[in-house]
C-alpha positions in Angstrom: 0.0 0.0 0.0 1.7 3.5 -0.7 1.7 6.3 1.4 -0.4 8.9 1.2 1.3 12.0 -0.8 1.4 15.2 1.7 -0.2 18.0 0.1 1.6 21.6 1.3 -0.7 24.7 0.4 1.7 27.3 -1.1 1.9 30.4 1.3 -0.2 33.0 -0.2 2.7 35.4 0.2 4.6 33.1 -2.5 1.1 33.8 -4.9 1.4 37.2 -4.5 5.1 38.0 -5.0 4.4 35.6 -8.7 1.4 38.0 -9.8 4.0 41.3 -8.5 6.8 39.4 -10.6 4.4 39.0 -13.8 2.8 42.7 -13.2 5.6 44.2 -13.4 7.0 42.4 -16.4 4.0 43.2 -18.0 4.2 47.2 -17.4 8.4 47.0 -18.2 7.1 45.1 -21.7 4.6 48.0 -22.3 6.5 50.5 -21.3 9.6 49.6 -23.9 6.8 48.4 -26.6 4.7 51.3 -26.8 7.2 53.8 -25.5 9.7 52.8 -28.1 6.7 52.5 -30.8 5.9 56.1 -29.9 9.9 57.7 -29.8 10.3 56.1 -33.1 7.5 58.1 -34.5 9.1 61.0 -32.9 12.5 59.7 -35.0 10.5 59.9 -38.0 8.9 63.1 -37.6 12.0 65.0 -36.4 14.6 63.1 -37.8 13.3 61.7 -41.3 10.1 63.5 -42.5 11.2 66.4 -45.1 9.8 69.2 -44.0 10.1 73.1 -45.3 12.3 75.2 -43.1 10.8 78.1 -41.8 11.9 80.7 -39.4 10.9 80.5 -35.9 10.7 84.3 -34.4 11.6 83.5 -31.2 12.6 87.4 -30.2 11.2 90.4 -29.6 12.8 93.8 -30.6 12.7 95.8 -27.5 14.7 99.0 -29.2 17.2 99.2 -31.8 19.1 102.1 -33.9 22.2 102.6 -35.7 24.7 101.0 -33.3 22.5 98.7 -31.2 19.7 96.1 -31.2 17.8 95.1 -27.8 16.3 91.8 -27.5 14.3 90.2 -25.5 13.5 86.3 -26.1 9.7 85.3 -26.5 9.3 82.3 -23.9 12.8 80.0 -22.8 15.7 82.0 -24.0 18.0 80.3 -26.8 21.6 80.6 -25.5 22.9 81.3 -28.9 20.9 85.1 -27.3 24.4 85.8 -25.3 27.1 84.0 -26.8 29.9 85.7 -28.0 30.2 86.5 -32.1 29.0 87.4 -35.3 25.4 86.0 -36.0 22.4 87.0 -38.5 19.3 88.6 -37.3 16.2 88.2 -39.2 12.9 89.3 -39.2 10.0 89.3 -42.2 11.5 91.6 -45.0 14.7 92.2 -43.2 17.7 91.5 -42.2 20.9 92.2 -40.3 23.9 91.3 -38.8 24.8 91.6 -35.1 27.8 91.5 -33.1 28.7 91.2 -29.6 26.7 91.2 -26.5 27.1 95.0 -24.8 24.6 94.6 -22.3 22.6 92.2 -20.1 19.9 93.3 -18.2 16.2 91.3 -16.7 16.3 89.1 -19.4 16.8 91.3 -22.2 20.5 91.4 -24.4 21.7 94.4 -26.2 23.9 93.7 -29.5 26.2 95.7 -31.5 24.8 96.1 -35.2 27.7 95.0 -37.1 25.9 95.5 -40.5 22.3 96.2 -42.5 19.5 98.3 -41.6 18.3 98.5 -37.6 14.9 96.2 -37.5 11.9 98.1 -36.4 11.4 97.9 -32.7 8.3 95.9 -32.1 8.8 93.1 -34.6 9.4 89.2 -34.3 12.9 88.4 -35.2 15.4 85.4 -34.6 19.1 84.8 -34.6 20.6 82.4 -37.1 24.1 81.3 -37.9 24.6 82.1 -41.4 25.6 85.7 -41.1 24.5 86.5 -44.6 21.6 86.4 -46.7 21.4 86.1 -50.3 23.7 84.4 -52.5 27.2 85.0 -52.8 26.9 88.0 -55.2 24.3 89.9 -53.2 25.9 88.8 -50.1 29.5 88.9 -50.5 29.8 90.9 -53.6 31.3 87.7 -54.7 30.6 86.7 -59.2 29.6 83.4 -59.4 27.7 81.8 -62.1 24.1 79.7 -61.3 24.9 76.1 -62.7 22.6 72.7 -63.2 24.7 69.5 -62.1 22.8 66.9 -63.3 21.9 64.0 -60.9 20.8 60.3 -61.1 17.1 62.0 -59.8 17.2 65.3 -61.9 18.9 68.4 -61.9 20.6 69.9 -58.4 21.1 73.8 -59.1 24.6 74.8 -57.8 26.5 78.4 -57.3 30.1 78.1 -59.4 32.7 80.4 -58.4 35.5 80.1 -59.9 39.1 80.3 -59.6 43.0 79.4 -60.5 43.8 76.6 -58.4 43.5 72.7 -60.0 42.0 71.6 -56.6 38.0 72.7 -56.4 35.9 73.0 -53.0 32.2 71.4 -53.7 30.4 73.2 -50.1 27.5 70.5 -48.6 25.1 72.3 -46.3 23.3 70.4 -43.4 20.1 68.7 -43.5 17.1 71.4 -43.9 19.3 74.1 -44.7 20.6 75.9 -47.6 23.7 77.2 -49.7 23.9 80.2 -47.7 25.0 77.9 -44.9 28.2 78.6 -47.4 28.4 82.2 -47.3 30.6 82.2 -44.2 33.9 80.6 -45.7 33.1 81.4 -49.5 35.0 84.5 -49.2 38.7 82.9 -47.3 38.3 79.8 -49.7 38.2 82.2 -52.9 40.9 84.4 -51.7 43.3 81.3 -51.7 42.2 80.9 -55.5 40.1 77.8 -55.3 37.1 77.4 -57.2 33.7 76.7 -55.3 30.7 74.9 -55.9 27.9 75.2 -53.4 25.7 72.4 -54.1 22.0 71.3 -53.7 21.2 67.9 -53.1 18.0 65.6 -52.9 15.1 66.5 -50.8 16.0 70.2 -51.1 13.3 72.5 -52.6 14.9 73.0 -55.7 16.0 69.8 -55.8 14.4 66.1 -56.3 13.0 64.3 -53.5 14.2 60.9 -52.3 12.4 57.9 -53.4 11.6 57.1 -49.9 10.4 60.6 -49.1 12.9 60.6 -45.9 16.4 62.3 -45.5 18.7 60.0 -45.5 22.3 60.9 -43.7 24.7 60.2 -46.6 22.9 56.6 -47.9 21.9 57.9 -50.8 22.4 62.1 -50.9 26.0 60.9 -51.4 25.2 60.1 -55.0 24.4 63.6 -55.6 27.4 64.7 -54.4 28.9 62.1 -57.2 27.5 64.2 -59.4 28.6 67.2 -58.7 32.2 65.9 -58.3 32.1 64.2 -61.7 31.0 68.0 -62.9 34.0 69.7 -61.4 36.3 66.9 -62.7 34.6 67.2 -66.1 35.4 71.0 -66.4 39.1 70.9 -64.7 39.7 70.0 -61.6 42.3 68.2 -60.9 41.1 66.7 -57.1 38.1 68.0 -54.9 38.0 69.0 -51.3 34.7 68.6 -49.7 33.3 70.8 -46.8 30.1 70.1 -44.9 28.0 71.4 -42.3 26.7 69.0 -39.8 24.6 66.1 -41.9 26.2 67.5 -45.1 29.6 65.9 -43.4 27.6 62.8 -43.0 27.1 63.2 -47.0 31.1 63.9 -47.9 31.4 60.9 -45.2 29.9 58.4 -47.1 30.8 59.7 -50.6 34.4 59.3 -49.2 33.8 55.7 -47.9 31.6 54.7 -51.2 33.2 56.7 -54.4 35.0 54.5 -56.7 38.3 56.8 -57.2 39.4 57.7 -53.9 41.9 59.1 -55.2 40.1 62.2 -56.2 39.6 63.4 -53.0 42.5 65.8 -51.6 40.9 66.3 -47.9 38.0 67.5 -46.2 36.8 70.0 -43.6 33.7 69.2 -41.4 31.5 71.9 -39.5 29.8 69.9 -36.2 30.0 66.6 -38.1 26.9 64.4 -37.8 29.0 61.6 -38.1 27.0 59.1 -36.0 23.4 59.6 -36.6 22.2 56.7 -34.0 24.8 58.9 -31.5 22.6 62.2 -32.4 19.6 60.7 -31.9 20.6 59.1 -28.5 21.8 63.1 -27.4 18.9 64.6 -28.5 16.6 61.8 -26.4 19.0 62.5 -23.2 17.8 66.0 -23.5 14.1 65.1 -23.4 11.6 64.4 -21.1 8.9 61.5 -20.7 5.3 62.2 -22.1 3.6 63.2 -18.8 6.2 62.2 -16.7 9.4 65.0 -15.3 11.7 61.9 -16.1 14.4 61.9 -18.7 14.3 59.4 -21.5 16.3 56.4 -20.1 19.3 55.1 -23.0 17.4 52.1 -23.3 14.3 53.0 -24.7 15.9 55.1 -27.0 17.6 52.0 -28.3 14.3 50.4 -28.5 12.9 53.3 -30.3 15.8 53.0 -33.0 15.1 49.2 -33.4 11.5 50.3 -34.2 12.2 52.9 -36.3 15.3 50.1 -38.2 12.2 48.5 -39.0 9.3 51.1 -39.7 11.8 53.0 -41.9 14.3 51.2 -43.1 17.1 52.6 -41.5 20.9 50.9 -41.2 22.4 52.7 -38.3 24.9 50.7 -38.4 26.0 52.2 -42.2 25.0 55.8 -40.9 28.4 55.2 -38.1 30.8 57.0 -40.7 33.3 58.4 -37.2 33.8 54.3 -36.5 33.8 53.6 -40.5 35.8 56.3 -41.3 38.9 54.4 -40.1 39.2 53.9 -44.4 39.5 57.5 -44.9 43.1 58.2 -46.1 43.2 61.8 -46.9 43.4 65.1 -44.5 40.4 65.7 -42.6 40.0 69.0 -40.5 37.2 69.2 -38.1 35.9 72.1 -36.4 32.9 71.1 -33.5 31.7 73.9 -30.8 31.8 73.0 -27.3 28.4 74.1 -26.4 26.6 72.0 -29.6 23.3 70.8 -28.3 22.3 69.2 -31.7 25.2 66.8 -32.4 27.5 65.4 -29.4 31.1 66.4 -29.9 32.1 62.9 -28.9 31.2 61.6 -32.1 34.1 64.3 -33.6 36.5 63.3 -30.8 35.9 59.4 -31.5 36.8 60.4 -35.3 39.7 61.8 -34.3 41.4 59.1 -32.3 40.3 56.7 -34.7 42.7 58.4 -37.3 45.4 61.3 -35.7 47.1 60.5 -38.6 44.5 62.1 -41.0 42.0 64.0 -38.7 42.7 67.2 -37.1 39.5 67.9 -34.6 39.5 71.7 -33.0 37.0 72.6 -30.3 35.7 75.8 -30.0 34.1 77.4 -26.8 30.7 78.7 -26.7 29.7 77.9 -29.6 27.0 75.8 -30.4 25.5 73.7 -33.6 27.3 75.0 -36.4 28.5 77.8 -34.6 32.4 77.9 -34.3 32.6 80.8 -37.5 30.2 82.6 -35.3 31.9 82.3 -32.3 35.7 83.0 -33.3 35.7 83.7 -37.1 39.6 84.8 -37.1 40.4 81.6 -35.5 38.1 79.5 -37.7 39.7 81.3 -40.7 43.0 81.5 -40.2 43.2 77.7 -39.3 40.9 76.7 -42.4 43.0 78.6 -44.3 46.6 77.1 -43.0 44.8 73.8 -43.4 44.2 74.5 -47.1 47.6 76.3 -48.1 49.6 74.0 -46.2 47.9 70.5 -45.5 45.6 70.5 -49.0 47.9 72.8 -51.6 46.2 72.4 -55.1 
């Protein structure tokens, strides 16, 4: 006869702590599921979607006259309000550029006016870090001739300056920009005799859109920028150097990794390179907060939300990693990155740098922010650019 099998009742405590275990497991799954469905929405819509640019008039114009401009920011105050430099200040129908920061007082900044007409006191205006407005002509006083590179998706309008040097600068500006992001360095660049073109690519407004309808870091704008090299090769030039402004360095990036002659490319210069886009993406999350919630966005959900968005959009962020792919590059590369940039982490530049000291030169500039370092300290930003061309490019 077998003995009776002792039945022991499970302490309810045990019960309880299993449902806690499975409860929680369940939020942590929502959470990362819908959380990281939502951020890679928020990918797409800040990061992808191809939007127009327009200004946002974040200032007020408290007074202004022939010497000064007071302003006085309209809700949180942008810091690029008191940094030190040379920035544009526009407003609808006008614009101007101011210097630096005279006075400081309850909020409001007084600026010297460097240049162009005082704004009327009274209007919306913003500060923006192109300096000039126009094209390089009405801007600079700078001939150039309007030119049609044609691309593998249609024709990319380009400004063409020329000049008497065998080495040519093509000029890449960041994503939802425009040429006058150029306008800053045409004029140093053309006194050293190289001829310029300042180049559209897909997804600008003159310009054919992507297939996919989505900007795309470099994976396919750098075909474009094929284009326009084979155009400056076709007419003369002997080797290209390319400079780029933020994602337009994450175009001359991937030209440089993809092209077939490599050989054409004499060096490069890169302005807040956006040479890791998962790495941008990751900064810009740190800096947000949860929906409804005063908590920052934890690193892992913004990994989640990049996994989603892999698969929603069909992005490689692997392939978008040019400062840990960029170990191939084999010409001079000279990097300028602002300490303050909010937009694009400056450890991106640095890990470019160590990758390669033999080929990159990376030089930090304080205070200034995305795209900012002309801004900030234009005779240090031109006297090095221009060593770095004369003695490290030649051409």
């Amino acid at each position: 006869m077998s003995s009776p099998v002792l039945q022991v009742e499970e302490p309810r405590w045990y019960a309880v702590r299993r449902w806690l275990v499975v409860a929680v497991f369940g939020l942590v799954l929502v959470f990362y599921a819908g959380g990281g469905w939502y951020f890679s929405g928020e990918i797409r819509r800040e990061a992808l979607e191809v939007r127009p640019s327009e200004p946002t008039y974040d200032l007020d114009v408290v007074a202004a006259d022939d010497h000064e401009v007071t302003l006085r920011p309209v809700g949180d105050a942008d810091p690029t309000l008191t940094r030190p430099g040379i920035f544009g200040l526009s407003w609808p129908g006008g614009y101007a550029r101011v210097g630096a920061v005279v006075a400081e007082d309850g909020g409001q900044v007084t600026r010297g006016l460097v240049d162009g007409p005082a704004p009327p006191v009274g209007v919306a205006a913003t500060l923006d870090p192109f300096a000039f407005d126009g094209d390089p002509r009405s801007a600079l006083g700078v001939p150039f001739r309007d030119v049609v590179i044609p691309g593998p998706l249609g024709d990319l309008p380009a400004w063409w300056i020329l000049g008497s040097r065998d080495y040519w600068v093509i000029q890449i500006h960041g994503k939802g920009s425009s040429r006058e992001e150029a306008l800053r360095t045409i004029p140093v660049i053309r006194e050293l005799g190289y001829p310029q073109l300042v180049i559209t690519y897909r997804n600008d407004p003159e310009a054919p859109s992507d297939p996919s309808g989505f900007y795309r870091y470099g994976a396919t704008e750098w075909e474009d920028l094929a284009a326009a090299v084979d155009f400056a090769v076709e007419r003369g030039a002997e080797k290209v150097i390319l400079v780029g402004y933020s994602t337009g360095a994450s175009i001359a990036a991937s030209y440089m990794l993809r092209t077939d002659d490599p050989m054409v490319i004499a060096g490069a210069v890169y302005d807040a390179p956006n040479l890791d886009m998962g790495a941008t993406i990751d900064f810009g999350a740190s800096q947000r907060n949860l929906p409804l919630l005063p908590l920052p966005v934890p690193g892992s959900l913004a990994e989640v939300a990049k996994f989603f968005a892999a698969l929603r959009y069909d992005v490689n962020w692997e392939l978008l990693d040019y400062a840990k792919l960029g170990g191939q590059v084999r010409a001079p590369v000279l990097v300028f990155h602002g300490l303050e940039d909010d937009t694009v982490p400056i450890e991106t530049s640095r890990e470019f740098a160590n990758r390669q000291p033999n080929f990159v030169r990376l030089v930090e500039v304080p205070f200034a922010g995305h795209v900012q370092s002309w801004n900030v300290d234009s005779e240090l930003y031109e006297n090095v650019l221009a060593d770095f061309l004369r003695f490290e490019i030649g051409g």
